[in-house]
N, C-alpha and C positions, 0 to 999 in steps of 0.2 A: 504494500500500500504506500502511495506517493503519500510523504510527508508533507504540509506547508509549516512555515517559520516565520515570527513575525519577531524582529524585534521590539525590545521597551522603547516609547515614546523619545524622542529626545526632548521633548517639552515638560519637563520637570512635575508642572504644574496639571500634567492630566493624570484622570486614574483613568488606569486600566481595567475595564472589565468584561469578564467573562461569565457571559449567560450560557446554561447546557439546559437543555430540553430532552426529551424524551423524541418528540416528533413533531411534523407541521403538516396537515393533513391543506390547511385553508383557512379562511378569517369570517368565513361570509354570514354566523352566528351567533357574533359576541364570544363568550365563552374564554378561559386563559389563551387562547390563541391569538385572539383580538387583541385583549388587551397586553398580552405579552407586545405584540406589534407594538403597540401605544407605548409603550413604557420605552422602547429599543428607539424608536424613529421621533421621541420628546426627549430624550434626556438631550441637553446641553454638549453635543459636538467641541464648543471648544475646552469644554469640563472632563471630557470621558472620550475616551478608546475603547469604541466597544466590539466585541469577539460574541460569537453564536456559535456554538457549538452544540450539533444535533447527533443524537445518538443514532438515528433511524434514515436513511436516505429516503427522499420522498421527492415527487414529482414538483410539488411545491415551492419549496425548497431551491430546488433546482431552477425552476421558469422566474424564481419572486427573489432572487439574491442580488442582484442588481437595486432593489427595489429597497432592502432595508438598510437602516443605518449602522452596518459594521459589516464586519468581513466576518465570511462564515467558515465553516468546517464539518464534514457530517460522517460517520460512521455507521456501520450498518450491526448495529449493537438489539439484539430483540430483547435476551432474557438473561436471567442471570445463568442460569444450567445449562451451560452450553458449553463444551471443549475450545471450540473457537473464541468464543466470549473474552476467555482468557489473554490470547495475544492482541487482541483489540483493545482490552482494557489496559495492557501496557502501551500498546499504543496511544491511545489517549490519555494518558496520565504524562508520557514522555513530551508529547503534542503540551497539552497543559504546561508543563514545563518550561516549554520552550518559549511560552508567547509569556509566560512571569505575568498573570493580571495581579494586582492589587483584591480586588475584588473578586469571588465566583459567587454565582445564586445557580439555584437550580430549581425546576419546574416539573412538575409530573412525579410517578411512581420509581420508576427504572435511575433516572437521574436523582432523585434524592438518595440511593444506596448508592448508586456507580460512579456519578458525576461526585459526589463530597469526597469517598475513598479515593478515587484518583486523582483528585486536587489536593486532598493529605499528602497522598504519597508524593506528589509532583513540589509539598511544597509552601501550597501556598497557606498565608496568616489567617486570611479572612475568608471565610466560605458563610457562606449562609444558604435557607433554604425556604422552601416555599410549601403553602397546602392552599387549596384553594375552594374546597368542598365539605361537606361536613361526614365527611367519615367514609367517603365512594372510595378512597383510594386505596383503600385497605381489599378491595371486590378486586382490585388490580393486579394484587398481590399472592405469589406461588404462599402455598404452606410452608411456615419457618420464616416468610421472608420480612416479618416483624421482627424478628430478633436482629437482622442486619440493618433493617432500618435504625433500630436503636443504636448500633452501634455504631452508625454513622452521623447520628444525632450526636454522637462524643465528640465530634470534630467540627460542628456548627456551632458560628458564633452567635446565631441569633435565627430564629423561622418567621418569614415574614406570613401571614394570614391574610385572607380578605373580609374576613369579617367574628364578630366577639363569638358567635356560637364556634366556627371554625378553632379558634384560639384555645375554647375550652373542652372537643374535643381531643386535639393535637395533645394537651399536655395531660390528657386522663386518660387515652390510649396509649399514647409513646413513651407517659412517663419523665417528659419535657418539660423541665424549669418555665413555668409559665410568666415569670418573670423577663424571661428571653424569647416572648412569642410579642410578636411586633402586629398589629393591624394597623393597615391601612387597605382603606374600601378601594372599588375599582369605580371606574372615571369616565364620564362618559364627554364626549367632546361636543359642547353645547350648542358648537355653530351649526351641524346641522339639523339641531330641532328649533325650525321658527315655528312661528303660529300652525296650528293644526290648519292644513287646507282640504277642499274639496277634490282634491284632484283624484283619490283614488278611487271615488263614486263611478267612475267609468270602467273599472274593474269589476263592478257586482253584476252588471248585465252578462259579463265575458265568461265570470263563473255562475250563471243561474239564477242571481241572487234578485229579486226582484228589488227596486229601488229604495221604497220605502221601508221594506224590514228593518228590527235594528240586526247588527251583529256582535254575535259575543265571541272574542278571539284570543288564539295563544299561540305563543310564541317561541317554539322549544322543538328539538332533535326527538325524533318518535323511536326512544329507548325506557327500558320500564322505570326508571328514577323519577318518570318527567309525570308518570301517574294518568294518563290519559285516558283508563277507563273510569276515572272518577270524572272526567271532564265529558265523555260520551253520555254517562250513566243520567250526569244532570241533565245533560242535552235535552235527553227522553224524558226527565219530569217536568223540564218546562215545556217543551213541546205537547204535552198532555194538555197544559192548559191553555198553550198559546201559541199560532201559529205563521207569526208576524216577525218572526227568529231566524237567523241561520248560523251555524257554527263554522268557525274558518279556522283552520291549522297552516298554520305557517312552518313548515321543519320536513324532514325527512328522514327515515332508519328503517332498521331494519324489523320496525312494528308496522311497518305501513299497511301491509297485508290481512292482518290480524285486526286493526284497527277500520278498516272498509269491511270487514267481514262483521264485526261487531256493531259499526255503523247500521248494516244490512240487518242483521239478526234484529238489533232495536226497534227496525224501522222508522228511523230518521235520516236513511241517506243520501234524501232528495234535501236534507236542511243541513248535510255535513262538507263541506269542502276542504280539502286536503291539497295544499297547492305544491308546495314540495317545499326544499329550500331555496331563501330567493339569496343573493349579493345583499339589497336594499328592502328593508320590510316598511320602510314608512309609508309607501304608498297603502298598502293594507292599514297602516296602525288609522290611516289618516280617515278611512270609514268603520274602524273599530268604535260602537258603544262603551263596551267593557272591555278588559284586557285580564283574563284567567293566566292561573299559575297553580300547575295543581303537586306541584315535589315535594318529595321524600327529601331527597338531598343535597338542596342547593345550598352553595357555600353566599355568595350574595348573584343573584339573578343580575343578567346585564339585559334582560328581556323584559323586567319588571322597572327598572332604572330606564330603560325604553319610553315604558308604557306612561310611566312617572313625568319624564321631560317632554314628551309629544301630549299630552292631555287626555291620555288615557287612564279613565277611573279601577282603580283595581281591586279584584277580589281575588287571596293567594291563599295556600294552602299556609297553617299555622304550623309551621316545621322549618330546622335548619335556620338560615340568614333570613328569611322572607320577612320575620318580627322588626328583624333592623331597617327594612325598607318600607312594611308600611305598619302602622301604630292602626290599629283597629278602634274603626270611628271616628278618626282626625284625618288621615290623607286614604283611606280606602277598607277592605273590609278583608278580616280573617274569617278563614272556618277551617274545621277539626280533619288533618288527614284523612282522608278518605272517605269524609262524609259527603258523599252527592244530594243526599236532600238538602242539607245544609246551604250544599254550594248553589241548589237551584233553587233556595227559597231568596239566596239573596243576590241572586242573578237578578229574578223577575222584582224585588223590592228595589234594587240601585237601577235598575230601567224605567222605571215609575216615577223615581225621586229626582227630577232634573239639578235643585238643587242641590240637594246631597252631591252629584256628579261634577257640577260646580266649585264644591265646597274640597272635594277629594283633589281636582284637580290644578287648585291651587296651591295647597297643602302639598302637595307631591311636586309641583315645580321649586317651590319654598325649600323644598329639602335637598332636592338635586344641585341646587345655586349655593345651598350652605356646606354640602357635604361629598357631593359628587361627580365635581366635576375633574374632564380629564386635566388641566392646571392644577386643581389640591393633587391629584393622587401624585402630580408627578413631581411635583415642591415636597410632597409627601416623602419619598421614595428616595428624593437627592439629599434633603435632610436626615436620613436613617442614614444612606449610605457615608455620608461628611462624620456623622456623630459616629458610627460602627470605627471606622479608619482613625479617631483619633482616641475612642478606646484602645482600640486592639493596637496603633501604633503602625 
């Protein structure tokens, strides 16, 4: 394998850092990929030298590296049990080495064991590490391979979070000084939510949707964390009583199938639309009533912080980060995991209540200008890293 070599800065005055990931599948659904993006192509160029370093070769990667702000490097690292695995990971540790960051973070499952051990070994002062969900990444992981999590946890100087429930998982499962569990929220970049417009009203004819109906939508990857038979489930009790509704899915996975079938079995198929995943969802957000969130395991929603900035009122499932994004009854409404009645008594209540919807979607712009935008997260993130470096020296 062709090595690259980067020397240390001669600019004294930049840090060097190195990001390692797991893999880059694509950006086009929020999610750590996005905002990893955001964080890589915002930090301060004449402050940072930054390195990517992906474990996983991917097509992405490949066509999008021109595109991001540093210089990358990828390896084709899957698991940890693997004979091969071995010379690759001295490879990358020697690679690490050789580029000397100041800094490493790391992102995902695979890279918080492999990416921290080969930066020990290679060296380096300051690693730190990342969680971004509230407990999915442990579904990631072989058996046993908690224990080397932990034990790469000895060699981080600090785990940044996205959010307080994330934080309090992290240090009650791993066992991590939660004293060294850093949150900062993720960011959304506020230029392009202006005023909600009409413009995606010409999409409801294209998918069926007759004009006037309202619609109630969500905005999430069709895998089972995202909960989407509690969002079908209500569909069919509000549609029992009303039939001036249609349900829009914005995502795509590997439930897609399973999910038109159970559309089908409910007999709500003619009011369910499934459009796939888009690049751009505002044009839907922009004829969305409501914005549903029905997870198990979200560390903080970038779909709900969406729904939040474009003036979409929101009802989310009461689990994981969702509590930190909306306060139940000030900017939008909770209900109980997996309650579908729940969630369709207070479908058809917050579509009756103009003002309440009003009232939510003010309340939720108020909170994204104080707390969530892409400038705090990234003042956020340059301030940890300045304060970590003159800890650690």
């Amino acid at each position: 394998m062709k090595m690259e070599t980067f020397c240390r800065s001669n600019n004294s005055n930049k840090i060097k850092m190195m990001f390692v990931i797991d893999f880059f599948y694509g950006v086009k659904e929020g999610g750590t990929e996005n905002q990893f993006v955001k964080l890589i192509n915002n930090l301060d160029g004449k402050k940072y030298d930054i390195h990517l370093l992906t474990l996983r070769n991917t097509k992405w990667v490949a066509e999008n590296a021109s595109k991001l702000n540093c210089r990358t490097k990828s390896f084709h690292i899957v698991k940890l049990k693997n004979p091969v695995t071995i010379l690759k990971f001295i490879l990358m540790s020697h690679y690490i080495k050789n580029v000397k960051p100041d800094i490493l973070i790391t992102f995902f499952p695979l890279s918080n064991i492999m990416g921290v051990i080969a930066a020990r070994l290679a060296g380096v002062k300051t690693i730190l590490s990342t969680r971004r969900d509230y407990g999915l990444w442990f579904n990631c992981l072989f058996k046993g391979d908690i224990y080397f999590l932990r034990i790469a946890n000895l060699f981080v100087k600090g785990i940044i979070a996205n959010a307080e429930c994330v934080k309090e998982v992290t240090s009650n499962i791993e066992k991590f000084d939660k004293s060294k569990v850093k949150v900062i929220y993720n960011g959304l970049d506020i230029k392009k939510f202006g005023p909600k417009t009409t413009d995606g009203e010409k999409l409801k004819p294209v998918l069926g949707i007759p004009l006037y109906n309202k619609v109630v939508g969500i905005v999430a990857h069709l895998v089972p964390m995202k909960r989407y038979g509690t969002f079908l489930r209500a569909a069919k009790r509000v549609l029992d009583r009303r039939k001036d509704i249609d349900f829009v899915i914005v995502g795509d996975g590997p439930l897609r199938g399973e999910l038109e079938l159970l559309a089908y079995k409910l007999r709500i198929k003619e009011h369910v639309h499934i459009v796939g995943a888009r690049e751009d969802v505002l044009p839907y957000l922009s004829f969305f009533d409501i914005g549903v969130n029905c997870s198990a395991n979200e560390g903080l929603s970038n779909a709900i912080m969406e729904y939040m900035a474009y003036g979409v009122p929101c009802i989310v499932s009461d689990a994981g980060g969702n509590p930190e994004l909306i306060e139940h009854g000030i900017n939008g409404y909770l209900f109980e995991l997996g309650n579908d009645i729940e969630l369709a008594n207070k479908i058809i209540y917050l579509l009756d209540d103009e003002n309440k919807q009003k009232e939510f979607i003010s309340k939720s712009k108020e909170k994204i200008m104080e707390k969530l935008t892409l400038d705090k997260m990234i003042s956020a993130y340059d301030g940890y890293f300045t304060e970590i470096l003159r800890i650690t020296g």
